[in-house]
PDB file of N, CA, C and O in Angstrom:
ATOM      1  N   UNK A   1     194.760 240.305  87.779  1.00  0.00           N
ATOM      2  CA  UNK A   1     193.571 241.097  87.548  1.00  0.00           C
ATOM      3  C   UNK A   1     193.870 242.093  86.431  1.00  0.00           C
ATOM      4  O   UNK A   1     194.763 242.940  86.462  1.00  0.00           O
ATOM      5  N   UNK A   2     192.880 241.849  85.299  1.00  0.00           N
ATOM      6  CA  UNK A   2     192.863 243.117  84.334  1.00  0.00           C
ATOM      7  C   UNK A   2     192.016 244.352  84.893  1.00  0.00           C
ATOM      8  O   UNK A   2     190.907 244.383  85.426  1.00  0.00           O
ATOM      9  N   UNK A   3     192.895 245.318  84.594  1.00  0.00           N
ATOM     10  CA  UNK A   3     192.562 246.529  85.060  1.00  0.00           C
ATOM     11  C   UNK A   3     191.876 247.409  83.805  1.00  0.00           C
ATOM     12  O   UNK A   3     192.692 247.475  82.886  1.00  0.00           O
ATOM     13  N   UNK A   4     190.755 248.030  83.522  1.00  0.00           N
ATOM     14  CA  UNK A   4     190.608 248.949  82.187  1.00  0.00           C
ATOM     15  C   UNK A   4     190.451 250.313  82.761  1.00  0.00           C
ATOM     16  O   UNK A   4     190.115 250.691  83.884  1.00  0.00           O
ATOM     17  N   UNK A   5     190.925 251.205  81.229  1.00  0.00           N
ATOM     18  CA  UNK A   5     190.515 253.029  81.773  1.00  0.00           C
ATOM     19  C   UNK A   5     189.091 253.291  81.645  1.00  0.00           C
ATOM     20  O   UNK A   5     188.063 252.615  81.646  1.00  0.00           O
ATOM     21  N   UNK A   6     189.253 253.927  81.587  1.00  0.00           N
ATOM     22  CA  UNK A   6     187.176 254.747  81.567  1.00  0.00           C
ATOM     23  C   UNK A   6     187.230 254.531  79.841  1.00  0.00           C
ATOM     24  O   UNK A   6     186.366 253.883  79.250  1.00  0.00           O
ATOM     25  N   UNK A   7     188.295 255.132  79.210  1.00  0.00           N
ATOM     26  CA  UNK A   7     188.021 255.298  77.548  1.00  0.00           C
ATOM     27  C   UNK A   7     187.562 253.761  77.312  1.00  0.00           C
ATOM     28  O   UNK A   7     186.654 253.621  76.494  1.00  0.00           O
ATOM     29  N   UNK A   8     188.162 252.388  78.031  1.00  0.00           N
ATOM     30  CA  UNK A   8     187.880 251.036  77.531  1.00  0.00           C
ATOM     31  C   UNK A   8     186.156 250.388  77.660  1.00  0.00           C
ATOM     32  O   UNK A   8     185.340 249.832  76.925  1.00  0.00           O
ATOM     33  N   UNK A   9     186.244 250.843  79.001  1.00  0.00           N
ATOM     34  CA  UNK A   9     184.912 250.363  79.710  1.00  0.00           C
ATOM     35  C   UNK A   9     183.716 250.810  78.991  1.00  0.00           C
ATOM     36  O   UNK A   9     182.778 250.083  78.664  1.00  0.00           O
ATOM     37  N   UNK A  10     183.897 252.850  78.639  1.00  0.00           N
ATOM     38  CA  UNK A  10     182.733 253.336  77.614  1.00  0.00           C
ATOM     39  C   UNK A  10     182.810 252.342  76.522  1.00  0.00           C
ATOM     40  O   UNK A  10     181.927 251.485  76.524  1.00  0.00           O
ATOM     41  N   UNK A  11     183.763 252.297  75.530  1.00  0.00           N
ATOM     42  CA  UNK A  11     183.562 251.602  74.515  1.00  0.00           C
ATOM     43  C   UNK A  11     183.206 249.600  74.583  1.00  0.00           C
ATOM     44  O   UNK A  11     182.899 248.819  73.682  1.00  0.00           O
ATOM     45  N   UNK A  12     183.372 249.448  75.657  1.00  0.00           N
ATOM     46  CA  UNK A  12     182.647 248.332  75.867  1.00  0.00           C
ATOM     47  C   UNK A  12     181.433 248.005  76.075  1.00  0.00           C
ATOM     48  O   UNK A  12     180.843 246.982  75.729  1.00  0.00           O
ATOM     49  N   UNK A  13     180.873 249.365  76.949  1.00  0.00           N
ATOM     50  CA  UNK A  13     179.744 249.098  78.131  1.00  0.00           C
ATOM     51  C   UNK A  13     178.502 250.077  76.460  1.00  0.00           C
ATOM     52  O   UNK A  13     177.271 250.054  76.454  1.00  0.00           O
ATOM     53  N   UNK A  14     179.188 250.606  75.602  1.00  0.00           N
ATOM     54  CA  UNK A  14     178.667 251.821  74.952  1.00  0.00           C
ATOM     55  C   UNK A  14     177.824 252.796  75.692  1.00  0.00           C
ATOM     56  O   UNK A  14     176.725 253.113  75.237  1.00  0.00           O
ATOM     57  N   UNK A  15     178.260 253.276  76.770  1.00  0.00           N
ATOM     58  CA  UNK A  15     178.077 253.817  77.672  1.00  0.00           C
ATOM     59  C   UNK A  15     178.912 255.721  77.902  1.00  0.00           C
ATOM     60  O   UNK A  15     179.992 255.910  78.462  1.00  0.00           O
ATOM     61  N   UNK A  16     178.395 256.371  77.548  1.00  0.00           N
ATOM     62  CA  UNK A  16     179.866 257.671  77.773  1.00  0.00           C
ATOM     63  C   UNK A  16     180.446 257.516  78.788  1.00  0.00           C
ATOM     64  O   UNK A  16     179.940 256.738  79.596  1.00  0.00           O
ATOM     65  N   UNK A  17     181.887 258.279  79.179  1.00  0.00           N
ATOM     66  CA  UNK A  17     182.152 258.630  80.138  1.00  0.00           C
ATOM     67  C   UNK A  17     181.663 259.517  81.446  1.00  0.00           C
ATOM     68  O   UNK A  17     181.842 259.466  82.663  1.00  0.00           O
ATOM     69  N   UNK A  18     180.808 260.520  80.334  1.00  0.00           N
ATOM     70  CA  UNK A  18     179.686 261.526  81.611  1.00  0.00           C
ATOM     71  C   UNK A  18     178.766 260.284  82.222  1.00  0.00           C
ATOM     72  O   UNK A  18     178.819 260.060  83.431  1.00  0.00           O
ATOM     73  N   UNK A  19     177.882 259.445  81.310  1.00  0.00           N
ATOM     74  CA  UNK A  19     176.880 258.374  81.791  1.00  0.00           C
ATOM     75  C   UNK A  19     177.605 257.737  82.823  1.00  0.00           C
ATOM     76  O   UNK A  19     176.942 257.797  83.858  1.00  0.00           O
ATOM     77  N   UNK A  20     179.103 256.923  83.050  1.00  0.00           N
ATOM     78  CA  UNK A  20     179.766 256.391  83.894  1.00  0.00           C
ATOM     79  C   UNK A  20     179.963 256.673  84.951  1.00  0.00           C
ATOM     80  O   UNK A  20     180.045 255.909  85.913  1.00  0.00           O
ATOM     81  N   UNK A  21     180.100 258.137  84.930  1.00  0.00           N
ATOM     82  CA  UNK A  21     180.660 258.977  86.196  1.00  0.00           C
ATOM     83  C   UNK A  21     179.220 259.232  86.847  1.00  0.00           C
ATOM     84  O   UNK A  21     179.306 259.837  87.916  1.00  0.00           O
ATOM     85  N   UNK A  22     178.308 259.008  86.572  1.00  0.00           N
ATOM     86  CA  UNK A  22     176.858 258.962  87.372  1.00  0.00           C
ATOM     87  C   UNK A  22     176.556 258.317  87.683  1.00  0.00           C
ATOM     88  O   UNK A  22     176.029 258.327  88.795  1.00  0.00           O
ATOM     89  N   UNK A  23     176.632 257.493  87.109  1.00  0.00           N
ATOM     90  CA  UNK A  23     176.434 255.551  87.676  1.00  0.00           C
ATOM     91  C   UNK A  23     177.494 255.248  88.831  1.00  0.00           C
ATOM     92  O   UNK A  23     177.047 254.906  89.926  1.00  0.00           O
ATOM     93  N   UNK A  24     178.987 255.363  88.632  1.00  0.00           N
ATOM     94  CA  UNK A  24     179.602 255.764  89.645  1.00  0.00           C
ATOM     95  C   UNK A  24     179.145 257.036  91.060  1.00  0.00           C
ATOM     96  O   UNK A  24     179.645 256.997  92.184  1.00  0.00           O
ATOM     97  N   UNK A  25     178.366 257.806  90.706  1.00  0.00           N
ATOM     98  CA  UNK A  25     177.665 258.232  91.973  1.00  0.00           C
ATOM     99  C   UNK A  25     176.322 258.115  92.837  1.00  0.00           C
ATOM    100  O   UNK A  25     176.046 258.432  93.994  1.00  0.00           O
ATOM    101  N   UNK A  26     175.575 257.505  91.750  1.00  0.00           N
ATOM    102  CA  UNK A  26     174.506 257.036  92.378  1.00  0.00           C
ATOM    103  C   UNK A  26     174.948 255.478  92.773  1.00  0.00           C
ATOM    104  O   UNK A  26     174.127 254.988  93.549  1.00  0.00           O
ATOM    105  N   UNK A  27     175.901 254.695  92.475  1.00  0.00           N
ATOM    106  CA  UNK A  27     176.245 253.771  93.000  1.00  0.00           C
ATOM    107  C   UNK A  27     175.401 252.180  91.961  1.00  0.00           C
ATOM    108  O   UNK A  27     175.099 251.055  92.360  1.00  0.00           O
ATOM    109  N   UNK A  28     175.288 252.770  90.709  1.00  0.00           N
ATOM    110  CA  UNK A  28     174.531 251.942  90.095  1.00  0.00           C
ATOM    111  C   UNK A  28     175.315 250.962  88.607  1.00  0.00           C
ATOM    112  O   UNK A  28     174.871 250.058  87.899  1.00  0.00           O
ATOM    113  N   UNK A  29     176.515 251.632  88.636  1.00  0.00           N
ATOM    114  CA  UNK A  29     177.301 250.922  87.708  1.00  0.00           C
ATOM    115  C   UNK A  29     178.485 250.199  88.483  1.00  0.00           C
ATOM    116  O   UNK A  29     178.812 250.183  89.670  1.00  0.00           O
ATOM    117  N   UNK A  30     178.925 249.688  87.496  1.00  0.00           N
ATOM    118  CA  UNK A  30     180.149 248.197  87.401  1.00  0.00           C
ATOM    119  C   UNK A  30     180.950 249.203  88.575  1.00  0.00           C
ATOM    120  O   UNK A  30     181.216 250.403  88.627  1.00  0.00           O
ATOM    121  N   UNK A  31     181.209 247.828  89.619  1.00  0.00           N
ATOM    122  CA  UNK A  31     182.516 248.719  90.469  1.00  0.00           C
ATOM    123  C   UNK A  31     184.057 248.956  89.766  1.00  0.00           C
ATOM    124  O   UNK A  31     184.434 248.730  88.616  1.00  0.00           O
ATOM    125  N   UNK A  32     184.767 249.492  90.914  1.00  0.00           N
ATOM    126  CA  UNK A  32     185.614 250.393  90.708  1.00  0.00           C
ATOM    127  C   UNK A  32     186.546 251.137  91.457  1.00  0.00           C
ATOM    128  O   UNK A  32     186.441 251.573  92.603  1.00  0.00           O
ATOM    129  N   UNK A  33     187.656 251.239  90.490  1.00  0.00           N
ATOM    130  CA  UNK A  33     189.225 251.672  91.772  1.00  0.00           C
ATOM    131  C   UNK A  33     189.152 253.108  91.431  1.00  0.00           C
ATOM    132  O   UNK A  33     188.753 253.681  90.417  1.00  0.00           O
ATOM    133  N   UNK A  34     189.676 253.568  92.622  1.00  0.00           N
ATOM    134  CA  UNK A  34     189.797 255.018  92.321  1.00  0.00           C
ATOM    135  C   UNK A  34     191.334 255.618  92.655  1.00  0.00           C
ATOM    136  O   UNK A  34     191.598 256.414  93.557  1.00  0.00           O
ATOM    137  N   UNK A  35     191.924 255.250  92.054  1.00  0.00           N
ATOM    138  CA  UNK A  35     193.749 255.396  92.198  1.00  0.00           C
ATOM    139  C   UNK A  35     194.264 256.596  92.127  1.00  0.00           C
ATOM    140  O   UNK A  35     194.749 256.887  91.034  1.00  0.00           O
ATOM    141  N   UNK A  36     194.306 257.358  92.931  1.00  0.00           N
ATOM    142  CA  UNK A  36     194.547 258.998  92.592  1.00  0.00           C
ATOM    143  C   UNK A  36     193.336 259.825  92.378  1.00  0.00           C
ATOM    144  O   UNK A  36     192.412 260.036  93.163  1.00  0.00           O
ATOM    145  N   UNK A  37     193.511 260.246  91.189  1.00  0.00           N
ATOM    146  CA  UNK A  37     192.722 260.483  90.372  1.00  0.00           C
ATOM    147  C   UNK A  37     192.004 259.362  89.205  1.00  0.00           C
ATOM    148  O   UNK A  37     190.817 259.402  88.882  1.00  0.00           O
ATOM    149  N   UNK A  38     192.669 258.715  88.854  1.00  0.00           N
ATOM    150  CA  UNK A  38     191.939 257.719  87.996  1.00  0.00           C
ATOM    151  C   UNK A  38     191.545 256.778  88.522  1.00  0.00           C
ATOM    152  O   UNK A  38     191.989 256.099  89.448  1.00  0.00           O
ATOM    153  N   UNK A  39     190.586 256.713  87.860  1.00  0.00           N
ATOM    154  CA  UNK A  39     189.508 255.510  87.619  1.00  0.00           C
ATOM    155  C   UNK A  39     189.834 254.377  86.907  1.00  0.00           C
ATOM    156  O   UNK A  39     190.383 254.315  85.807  1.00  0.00           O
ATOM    157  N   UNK A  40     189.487 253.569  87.553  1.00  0.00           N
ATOM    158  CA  UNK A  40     189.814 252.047  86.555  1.00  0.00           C
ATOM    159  C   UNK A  40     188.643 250.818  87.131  1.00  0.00           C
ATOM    160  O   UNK A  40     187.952 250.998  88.134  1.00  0.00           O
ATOM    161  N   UNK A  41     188.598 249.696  86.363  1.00  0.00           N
ATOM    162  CA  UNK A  41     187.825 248.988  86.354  1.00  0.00           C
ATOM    163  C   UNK A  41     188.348 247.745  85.843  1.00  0.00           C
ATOM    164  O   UNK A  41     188.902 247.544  84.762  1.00  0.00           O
ATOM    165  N   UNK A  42     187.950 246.488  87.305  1.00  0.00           N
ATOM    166  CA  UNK A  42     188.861 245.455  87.229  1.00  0.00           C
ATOM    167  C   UNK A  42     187.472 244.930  85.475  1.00  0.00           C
ATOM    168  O   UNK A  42     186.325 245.330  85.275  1.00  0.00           O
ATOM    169  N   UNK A  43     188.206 244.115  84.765  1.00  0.00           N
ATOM    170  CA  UNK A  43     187.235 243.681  83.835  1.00  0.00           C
ATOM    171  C   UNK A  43     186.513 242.644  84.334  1.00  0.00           C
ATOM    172  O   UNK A  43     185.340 242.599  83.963  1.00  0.00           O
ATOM    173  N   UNK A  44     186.982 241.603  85.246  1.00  0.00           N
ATOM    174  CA  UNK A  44     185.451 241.019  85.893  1.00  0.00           C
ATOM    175  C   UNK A  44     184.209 241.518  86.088  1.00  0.00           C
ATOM    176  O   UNK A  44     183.104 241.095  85.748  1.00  0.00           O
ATOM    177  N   UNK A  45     184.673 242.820  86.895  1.00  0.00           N
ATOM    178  CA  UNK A  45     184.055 243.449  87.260  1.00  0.00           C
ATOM    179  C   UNK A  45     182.731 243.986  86.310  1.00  0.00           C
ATOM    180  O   UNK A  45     181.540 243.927  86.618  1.00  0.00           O
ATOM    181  N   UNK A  46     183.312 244.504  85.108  1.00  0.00           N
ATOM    182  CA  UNK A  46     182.435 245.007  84.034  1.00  0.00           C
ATOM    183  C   UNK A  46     181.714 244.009  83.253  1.00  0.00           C
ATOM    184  O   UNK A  46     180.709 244.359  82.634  1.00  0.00           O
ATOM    185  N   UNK A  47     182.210 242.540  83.211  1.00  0.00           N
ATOM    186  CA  UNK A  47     181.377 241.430  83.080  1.00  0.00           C
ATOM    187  C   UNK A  47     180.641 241.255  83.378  1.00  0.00           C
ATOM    188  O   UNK A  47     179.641 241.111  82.676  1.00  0.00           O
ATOM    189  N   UNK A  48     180.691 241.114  85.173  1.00  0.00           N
ATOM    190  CA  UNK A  48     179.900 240.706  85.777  1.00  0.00           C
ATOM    191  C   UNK A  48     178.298 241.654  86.138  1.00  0.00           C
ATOM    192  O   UNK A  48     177.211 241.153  86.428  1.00  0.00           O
ATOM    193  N   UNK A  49     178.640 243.136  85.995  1.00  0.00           N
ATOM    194  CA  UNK A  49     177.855 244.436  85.680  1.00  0.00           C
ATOM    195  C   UNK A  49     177.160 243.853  84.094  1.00  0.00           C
ATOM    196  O   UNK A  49     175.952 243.716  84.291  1.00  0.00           O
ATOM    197  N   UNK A  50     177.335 243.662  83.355  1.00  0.00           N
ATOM    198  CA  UNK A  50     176.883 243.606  81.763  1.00  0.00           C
ATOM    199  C   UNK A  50     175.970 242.250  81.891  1.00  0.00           C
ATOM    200  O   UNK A  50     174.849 242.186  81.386  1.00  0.00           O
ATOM    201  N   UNK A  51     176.582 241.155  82.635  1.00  0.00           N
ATOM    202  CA  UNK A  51     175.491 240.184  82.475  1.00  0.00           C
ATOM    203  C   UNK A  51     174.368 240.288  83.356  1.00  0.00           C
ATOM    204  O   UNK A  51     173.295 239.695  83.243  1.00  0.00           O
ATOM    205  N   UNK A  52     174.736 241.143  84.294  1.00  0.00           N
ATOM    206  CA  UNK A  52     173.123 241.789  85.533  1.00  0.00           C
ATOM    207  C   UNK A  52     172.092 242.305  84.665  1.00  0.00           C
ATOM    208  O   UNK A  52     170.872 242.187  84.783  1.00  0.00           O
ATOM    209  N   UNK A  53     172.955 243.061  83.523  1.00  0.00           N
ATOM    210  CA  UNK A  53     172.244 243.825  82.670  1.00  0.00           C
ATOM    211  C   UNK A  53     170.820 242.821  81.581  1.00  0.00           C
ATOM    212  O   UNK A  53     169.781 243.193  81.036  1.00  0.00           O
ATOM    213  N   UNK A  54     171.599 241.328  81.714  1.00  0.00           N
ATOM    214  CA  UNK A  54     170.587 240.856  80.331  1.00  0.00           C
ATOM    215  C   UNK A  54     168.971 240.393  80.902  1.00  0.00           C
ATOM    216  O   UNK A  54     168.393 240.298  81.984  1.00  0.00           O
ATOM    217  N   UNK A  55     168.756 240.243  79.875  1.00  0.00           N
ATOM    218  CA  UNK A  55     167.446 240.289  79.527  1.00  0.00           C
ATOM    219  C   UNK A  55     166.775 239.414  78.575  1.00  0.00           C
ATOM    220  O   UNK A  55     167.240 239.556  77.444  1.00  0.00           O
ATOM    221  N   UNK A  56     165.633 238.368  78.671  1.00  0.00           N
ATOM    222  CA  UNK A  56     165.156 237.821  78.111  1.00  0.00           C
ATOM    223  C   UNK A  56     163.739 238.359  76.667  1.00  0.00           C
ATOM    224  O   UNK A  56     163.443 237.911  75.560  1.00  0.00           O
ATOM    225  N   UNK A  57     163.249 239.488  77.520  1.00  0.00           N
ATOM    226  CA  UNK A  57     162.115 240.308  76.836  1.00  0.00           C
ATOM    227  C   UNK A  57     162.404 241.403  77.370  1.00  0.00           C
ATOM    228  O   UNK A  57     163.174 241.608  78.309  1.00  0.00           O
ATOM    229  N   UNK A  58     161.680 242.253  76.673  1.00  0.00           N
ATOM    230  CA  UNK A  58     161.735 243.928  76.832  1.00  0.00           C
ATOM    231  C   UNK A  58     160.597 244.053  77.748  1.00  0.00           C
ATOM    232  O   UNK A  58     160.160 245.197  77.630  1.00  0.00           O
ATOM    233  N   UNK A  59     159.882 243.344  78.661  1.00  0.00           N
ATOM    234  CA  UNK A  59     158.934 244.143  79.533  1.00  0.00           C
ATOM    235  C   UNK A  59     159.909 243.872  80.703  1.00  0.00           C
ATOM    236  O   UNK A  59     159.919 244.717  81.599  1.00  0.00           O
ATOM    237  N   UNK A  60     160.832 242.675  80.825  1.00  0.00           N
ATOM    238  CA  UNK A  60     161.621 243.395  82.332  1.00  0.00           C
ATOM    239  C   UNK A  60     161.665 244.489  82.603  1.00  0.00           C
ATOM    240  O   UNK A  60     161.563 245.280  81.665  1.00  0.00           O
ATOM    241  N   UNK A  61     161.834 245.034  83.986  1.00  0.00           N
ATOM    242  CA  UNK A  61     161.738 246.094  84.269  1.00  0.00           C
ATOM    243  C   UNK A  61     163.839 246.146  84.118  1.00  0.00           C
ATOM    244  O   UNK A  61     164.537 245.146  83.950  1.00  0.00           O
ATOM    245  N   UNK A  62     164.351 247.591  84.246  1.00  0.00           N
ATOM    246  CA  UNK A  62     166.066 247.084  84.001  1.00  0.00           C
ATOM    247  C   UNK A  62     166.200 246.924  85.957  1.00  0.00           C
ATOM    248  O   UNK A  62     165.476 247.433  86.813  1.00  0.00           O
ATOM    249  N   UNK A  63     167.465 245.982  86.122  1.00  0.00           N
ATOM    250  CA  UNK A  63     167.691 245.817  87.601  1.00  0.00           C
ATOM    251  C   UNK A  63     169.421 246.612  87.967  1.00  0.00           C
ATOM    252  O   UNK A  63     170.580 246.244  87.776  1.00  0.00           O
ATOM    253  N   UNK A  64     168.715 247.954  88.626  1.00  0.00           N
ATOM    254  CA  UNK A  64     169.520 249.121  88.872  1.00  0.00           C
ATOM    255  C   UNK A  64     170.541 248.510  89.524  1.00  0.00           C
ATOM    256  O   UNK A  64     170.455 248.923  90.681  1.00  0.00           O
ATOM    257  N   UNK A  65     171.882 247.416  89.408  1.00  0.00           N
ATOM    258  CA  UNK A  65     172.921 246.884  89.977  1.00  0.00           C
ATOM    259  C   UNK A  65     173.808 248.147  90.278  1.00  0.00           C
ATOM    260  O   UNK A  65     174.901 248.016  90.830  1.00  0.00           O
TER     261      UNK A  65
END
């Protein structure tokens, strides 16, 4: 299992780190380890979050995963 930091996932997801850490509390973004203090994110994981995300047209409504 690949593991990423928060700095990888923002620059993947183009997402900040403040935006992450909310999604992480409302329970609406890519899951996630919480090892101590850090945060990490298996990269399946953020795959599998990013393709929930697509979209065919812009009137979908977005689906809060």
């Amino acid at each position: 299992m690949t593991l990423l930091t928060l700095d990888e996932v923002a620059a993947i997801t183009g997402l900040s780190q403040s935006t992450l850490a909310k999604k992480r509390m409302a329970g609406t973004g890519p899951a996630f380890f919480k090892l101590g203090r850090t945060i990490k994110y298996a990269a399946q994981d953020v795959d599998a979050w990013l393709l929930s995300r697509r979209r065919t047209s812009t009137w979908q409504p977005a689906n809060e995963l």
